[in-house]
N, C-alpha and C positions, 0 to 999 in steps of 0.2 A: 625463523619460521616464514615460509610465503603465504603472501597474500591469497584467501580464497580468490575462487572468482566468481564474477555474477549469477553463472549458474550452478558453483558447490553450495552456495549461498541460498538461492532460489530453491534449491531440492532439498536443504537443510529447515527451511521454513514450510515448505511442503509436508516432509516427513511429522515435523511436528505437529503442524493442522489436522494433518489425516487422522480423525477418530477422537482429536481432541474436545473435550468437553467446555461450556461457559466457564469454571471457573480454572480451568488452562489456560483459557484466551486471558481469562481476568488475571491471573498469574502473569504471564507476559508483560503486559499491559504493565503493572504494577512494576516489573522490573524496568521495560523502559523510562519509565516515570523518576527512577532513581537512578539513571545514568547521567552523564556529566551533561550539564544545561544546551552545548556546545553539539553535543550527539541527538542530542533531544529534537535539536530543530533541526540537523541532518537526516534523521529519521521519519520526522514527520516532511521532509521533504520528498521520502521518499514513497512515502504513503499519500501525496498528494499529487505525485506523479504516477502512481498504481489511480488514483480515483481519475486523475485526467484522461488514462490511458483507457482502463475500463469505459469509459462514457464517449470515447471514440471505435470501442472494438464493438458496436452495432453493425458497424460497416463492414468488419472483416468473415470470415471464413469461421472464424475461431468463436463464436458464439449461437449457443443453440439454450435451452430451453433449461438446463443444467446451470446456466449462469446469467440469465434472464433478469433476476431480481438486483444481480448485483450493476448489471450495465443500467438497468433503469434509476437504479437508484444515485449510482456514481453521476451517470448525465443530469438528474435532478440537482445534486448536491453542486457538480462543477460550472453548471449553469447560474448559481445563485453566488459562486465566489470568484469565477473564471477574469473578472475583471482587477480584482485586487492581487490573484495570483500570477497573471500576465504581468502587471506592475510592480513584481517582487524585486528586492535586490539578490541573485543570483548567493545560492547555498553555500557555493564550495567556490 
């Protein structure tokens, strides 16, 4: 079997966002929660590099009014951890 790649990946998390309700997300959620300890902190690596990346795309092209709440809220959140996450030992 080959590897997805970053973006079958991206549009298969897309696909399932779209229209999904709290207790889908809470679902999710719940699944990653019981994945191996190992992926847990690869995933929430990667969801820490999604709030880093949000809280810098103020600056880009790619934000308007649609995802306002989430760039304000990611630069709150990455401003309050960004020194302990700088200081991390590397995921992978």
């Amino acid at each position: 079997m080959q590897r997805q790649t970053a973006k079958e990946v991206a549009e298969v998390i897309s696909r399932y966002v779209n229209g999904a309700g709290t207790e889908d997300i809470s679902a999710l959620a719940d699944e990653i929660l019981w994945d191996h300890r190992t992926l847990q902190q690869q995933t929430f690596g990667l969801m820490m590099t999604c709030i880093e990346k949000w809280a810098r795309v103020g600056l880009t092209p790619n934000f308007d009014a649609r995802n306002e709440y989430t760039v304000k809220l990611c630069k709150m959140m990455f401003e309050a951890v960004k020194d302990e996450w700088y200081g991390r030992v590397p995921l992978i």
